[in-house]
C-alpha positions in Angstrom: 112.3 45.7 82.6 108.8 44.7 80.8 108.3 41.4 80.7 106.3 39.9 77.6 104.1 36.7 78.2 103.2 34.4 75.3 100.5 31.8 75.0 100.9 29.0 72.8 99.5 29.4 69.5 99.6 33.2 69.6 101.9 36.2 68.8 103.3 39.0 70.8 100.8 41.9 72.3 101.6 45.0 70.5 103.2 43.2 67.5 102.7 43.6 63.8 101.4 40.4 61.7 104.5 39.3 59.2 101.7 36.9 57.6 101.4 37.3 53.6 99.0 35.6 51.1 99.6 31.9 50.0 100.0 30.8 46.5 96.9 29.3 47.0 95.0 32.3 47.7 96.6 34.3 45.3 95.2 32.3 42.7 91.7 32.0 44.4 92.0 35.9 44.6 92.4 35.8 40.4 90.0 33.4 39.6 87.6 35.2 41.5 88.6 38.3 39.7 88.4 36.7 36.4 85.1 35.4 36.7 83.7 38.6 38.1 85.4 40.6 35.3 83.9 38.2 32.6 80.6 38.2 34.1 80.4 42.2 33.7 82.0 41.9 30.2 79.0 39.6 29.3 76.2 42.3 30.9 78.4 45.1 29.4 78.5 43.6 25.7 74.6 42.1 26.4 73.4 45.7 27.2 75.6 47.2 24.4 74.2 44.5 22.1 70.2 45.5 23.3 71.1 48.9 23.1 72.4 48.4 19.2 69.6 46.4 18.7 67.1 48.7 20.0 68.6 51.8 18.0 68.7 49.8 15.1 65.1 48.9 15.4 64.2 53.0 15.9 66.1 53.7 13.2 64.1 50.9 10.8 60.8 52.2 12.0 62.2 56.2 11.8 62.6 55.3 8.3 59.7 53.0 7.7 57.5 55.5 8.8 58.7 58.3 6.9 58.6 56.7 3.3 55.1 55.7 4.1 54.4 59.1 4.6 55.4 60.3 1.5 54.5 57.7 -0.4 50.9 58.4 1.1 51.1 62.0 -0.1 52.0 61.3 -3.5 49.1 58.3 -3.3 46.1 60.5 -2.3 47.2 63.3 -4.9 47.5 61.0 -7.5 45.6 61.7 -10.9 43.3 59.2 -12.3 41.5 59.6 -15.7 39.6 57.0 -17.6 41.3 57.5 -20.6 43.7 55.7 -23.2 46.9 56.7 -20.9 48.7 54.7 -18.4 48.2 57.1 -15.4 49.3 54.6 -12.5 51.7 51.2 -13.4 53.4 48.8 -11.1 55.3 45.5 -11.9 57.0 43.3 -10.5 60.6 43.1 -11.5 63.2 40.2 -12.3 66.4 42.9 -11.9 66.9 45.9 -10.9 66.7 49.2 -13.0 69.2 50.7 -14.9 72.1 52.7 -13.8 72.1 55.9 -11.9 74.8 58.1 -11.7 78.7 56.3 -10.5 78.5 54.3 -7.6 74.3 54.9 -7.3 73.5 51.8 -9.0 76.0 49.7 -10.0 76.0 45.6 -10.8 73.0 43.3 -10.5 71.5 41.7 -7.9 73.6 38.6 -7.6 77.2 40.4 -8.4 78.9 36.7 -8.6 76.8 35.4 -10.9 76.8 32.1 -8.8 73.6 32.6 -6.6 75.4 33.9 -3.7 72.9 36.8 -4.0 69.2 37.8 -3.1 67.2 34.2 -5.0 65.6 35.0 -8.2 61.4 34.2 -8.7 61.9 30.8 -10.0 59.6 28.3 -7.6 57.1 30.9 -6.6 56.3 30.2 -3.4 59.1 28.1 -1.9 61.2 29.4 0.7 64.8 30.1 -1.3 62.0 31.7 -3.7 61.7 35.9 -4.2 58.4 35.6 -5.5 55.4 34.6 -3.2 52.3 36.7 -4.6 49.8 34.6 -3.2 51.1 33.5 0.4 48.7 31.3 2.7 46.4 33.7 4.1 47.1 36.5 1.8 48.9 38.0 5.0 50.6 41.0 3.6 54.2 40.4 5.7 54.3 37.4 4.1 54.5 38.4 0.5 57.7 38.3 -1.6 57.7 41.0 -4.5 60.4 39.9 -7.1 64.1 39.8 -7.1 64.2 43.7 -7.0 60.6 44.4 -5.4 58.0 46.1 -7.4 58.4 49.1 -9.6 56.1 51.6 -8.8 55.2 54.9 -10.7 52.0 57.4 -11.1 51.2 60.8 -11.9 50.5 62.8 -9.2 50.4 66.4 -7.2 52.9 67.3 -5.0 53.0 70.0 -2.7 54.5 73.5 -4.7 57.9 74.2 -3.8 57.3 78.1 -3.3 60.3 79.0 -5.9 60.7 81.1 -9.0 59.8 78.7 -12.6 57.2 76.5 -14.0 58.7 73.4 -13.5 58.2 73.8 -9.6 54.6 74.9 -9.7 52.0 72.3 -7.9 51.6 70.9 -11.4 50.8 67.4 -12.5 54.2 65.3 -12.6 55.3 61.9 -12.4 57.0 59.8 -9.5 58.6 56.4 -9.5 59.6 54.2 -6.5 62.0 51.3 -6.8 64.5 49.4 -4.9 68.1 49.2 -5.9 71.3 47.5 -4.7 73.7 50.2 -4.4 77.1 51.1 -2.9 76.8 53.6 -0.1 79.1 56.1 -1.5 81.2 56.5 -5.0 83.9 54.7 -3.4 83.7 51.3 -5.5 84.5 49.5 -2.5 82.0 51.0 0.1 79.2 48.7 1.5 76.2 47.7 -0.4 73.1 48.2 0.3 69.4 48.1 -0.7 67.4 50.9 -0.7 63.8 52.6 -1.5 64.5 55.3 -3.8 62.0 58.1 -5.0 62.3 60.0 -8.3 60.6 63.1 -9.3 59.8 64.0 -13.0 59.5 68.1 -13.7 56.1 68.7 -14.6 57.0 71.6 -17.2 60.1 72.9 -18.5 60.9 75.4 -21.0 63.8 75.4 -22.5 65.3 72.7 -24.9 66.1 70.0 -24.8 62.5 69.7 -23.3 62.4 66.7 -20.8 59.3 67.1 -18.5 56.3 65.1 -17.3 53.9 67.8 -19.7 56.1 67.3 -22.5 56.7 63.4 -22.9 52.9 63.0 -21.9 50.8 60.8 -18.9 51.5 57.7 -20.4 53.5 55.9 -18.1 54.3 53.2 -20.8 55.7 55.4 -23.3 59.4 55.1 -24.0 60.7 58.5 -21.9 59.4 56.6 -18.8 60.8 53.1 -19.4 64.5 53.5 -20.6 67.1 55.1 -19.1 68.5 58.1 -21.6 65.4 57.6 -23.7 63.8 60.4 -21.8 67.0 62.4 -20.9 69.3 61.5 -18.6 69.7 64.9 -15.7 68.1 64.9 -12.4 64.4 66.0 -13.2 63.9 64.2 -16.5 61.8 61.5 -17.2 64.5 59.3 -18.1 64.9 59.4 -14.6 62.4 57.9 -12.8 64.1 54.4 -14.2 67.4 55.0 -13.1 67.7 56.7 -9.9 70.4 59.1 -8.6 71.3 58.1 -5.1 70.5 61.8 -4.0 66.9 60.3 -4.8 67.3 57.8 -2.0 64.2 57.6 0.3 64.9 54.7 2.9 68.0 52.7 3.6 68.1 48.6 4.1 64.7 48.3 2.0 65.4 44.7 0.8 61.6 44.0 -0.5 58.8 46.9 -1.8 55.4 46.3 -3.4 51.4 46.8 -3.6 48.3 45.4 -3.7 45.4 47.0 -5.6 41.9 47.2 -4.3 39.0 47.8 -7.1 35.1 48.2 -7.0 33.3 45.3 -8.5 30.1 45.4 -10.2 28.3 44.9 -6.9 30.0 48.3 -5.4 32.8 45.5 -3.3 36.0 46.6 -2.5 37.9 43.6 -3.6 41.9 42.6 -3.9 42.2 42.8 -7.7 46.1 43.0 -8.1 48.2 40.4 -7.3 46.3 37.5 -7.7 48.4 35.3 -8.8 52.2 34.3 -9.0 51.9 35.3 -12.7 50.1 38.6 -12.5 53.1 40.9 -13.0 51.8 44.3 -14.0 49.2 46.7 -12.9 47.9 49.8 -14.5 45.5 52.0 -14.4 44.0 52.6 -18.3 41.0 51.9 -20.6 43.1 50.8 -23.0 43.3 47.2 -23.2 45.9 46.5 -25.7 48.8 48.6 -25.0 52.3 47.1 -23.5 55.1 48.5 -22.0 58.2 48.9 -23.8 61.0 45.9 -23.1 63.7 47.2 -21.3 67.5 47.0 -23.0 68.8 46.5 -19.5 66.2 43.8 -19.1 66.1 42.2 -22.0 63.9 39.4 -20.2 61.3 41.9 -19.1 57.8 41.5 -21.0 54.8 42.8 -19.6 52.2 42.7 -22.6 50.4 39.1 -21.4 50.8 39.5 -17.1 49.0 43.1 -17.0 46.1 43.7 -14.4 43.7 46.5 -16.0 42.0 48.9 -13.8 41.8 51.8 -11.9 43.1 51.5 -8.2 40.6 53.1 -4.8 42.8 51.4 -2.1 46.3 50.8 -2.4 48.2 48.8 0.5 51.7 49.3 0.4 54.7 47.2 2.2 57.7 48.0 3.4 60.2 45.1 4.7 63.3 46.8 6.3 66.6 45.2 7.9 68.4 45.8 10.3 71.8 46.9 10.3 73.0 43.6 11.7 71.1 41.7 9.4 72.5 44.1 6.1 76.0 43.3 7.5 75.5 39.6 7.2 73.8 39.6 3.8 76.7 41.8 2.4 78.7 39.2 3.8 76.8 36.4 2.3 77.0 38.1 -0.9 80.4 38.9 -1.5 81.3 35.5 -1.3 81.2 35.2 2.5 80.2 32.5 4.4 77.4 32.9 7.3 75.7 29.8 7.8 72.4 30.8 6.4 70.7 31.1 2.9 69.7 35.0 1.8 65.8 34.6 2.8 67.0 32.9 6.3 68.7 36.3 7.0 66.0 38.6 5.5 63.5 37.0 7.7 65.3 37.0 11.0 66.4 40.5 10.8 63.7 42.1 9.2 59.9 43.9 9.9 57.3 44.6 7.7 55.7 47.8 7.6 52.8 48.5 5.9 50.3 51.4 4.8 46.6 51.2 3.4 46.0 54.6 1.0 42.7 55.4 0.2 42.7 57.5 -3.0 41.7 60.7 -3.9 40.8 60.3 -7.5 37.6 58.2 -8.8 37.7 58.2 -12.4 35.3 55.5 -13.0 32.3 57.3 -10.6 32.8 60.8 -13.0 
């Protein structure tokens, strides 16, 4: 027979421990658990949140950078004779443009009608304010263009599109650039956005009814050019280039656009000559010295004939203040009635870059 010793305080040689976990432990065991789990839910969501942030950013400056290419190309081939016509035109606008086609364009800038959306220009300069053409330090990121940015348009060259008819040749032509509030899709209740959208007039067409940039002139303030329908209202017509398709957009979660002009003086300077002040509201590039753009119907308020900078442009600096994704999100939210703890320019500035571009031009009408 084997005989078994024990010794107080321990068990049996060649026995298996019955011993199992105390409540106690048990819940140590969870806590522990918990805590480490929640930790790596906080570095999991911080890196998903960096890596968001960071694609969002790429995808802002991806876009950025390619409207400021084109708009560059259209700049340096733009057309500039010192004549009677209004060959170049920006203004600053109080609304946005008329409609495009369903869903492109729709409703104005504050859809409630109670200020929920982006501020209007009254107090220039303030910060609820849209309209800041004079900021301290005439730093350009800093500038506010308007409740719906700056309309810009000009007659220009673009690159031929190697197909079959006149109205594609590498002829002279008209292009506009505008923001717009829009829906996303034709859904009517898809997100709204703001976005930089580029229209492109035909330069020739011919057969009636004749709607092309040769036909309805380079006048940029006559009537084709500054109503909707008044110049036709298909894809290619002058009509156009004041109420954009959304096909024409350019650049997504654009929530401000604009210029400033750069002239010679009489001393051969290159000196800021447009804006200049919270009340200069137009730019363009004639000899004529009377002539006014047409009101708009859509914008009954919209009247030009006293605010317009005469000129003709050799540098043009153009801005580009983009948002992020997050930052759209929370504006849509803020506009539809939403609350989010912050006023629209709060947002805007918290979420968004400025880009920017300085375009030397081609053309020197006044030096022929």
């Amino acid at each position: 027979m084997i005989k078994v010793r024990y010794q107080s305080g321990t068990r049996a040689e060649g026995r298996c421990s019955n011993r199992a976990f105390t409540l106690t432990e048990l819940v140590v065991a969870a806590g522990v658990t918990v805590m480490l789990a929640a930790v790596m839910l906080g570095i999991a969501s911080n890196v998903i949140g960096i890596t968001s942030r960071a694609t969002g950013s790429i995808q802002g400056n991806t876009q950025a950078t390619m409207a400021l290419d084109v708009l560059t190309r259209d700049l340096q081939a733009a057309i500039l004779l010192a004549t009677d016509d209004v060959w170049f035109a920006a203004n600053v606008q109080p609304d946005q443009s008329g409609v495009g086609d369903t869903g492109g364009s729709l409703g104005l800038w504050d859809p409630s009608g109670g200020g929920a959306g982006k501020p209007g220009w009254a107090d220039p300069g303030t910060d609820g304010s849209s309209l800041n053409l004079i900021p301290a330090g005439l730093n350009l990121k800093d500038y506010r263009f308007g409740m719906a940015g700056m309309w810009l348009r000009f007659i220009t060259n673009v690159p031929d599109e190697n197909v079959d008819g006149l109205n594609n040749f590498s002829a002279p032509r008209a292009v506009g650039y505008q923001m717009v509030r829009h829906r996303i899709d034709a859904n009517a209740g898809s997100s709204i956005r703001y976005g930089l959208f580029r229209t492109e007039v035909r330069s020739y067409d011919e057969s009636p009814p004749i709607f092309s940039t040769y036909h309805s002139g380079y006048n940029l303030f006559a009537l084709d050019y500054c109503q909707p329908g008044a110049g036709g209202v298909s894809d290619g017509d002058p009509g156009r280039i004041r109420g954009p398709y959304r096909s024409h957009l350019l650049a997504i979660n654009v929530i401000d656009f604009g210029i400033r002009v750069y002239e010679r003086n009489s001393s051969g300077d290159l000196v800021l000559s447009f804006p200049l002040l919270n009340s200069s509201l137009g730019y363009a590039a004639t000899r004529n010295t009377i002539a006014s753009q047409p009101v708009e119907a859509t914008v009954a308020a919209l009247d030009y004939s006293g605010t317009t900078v005469r000129g003709f442009p050799e540098v043009v600096e153009v801005s580009i203040r983009v948002i992020s994704e997050e930052g759209a999100k929370m504006l849509e939210a803020l506009e539809t009635g939403g609350s989010v703890g912050f006023d629209w320019w709060e947002i805007a500035l918290a979420h968004s870059k400025v880009f920017s571009r300085r375009v030397v031009l081609e053309a020197q009408p006044l030096r022929q």
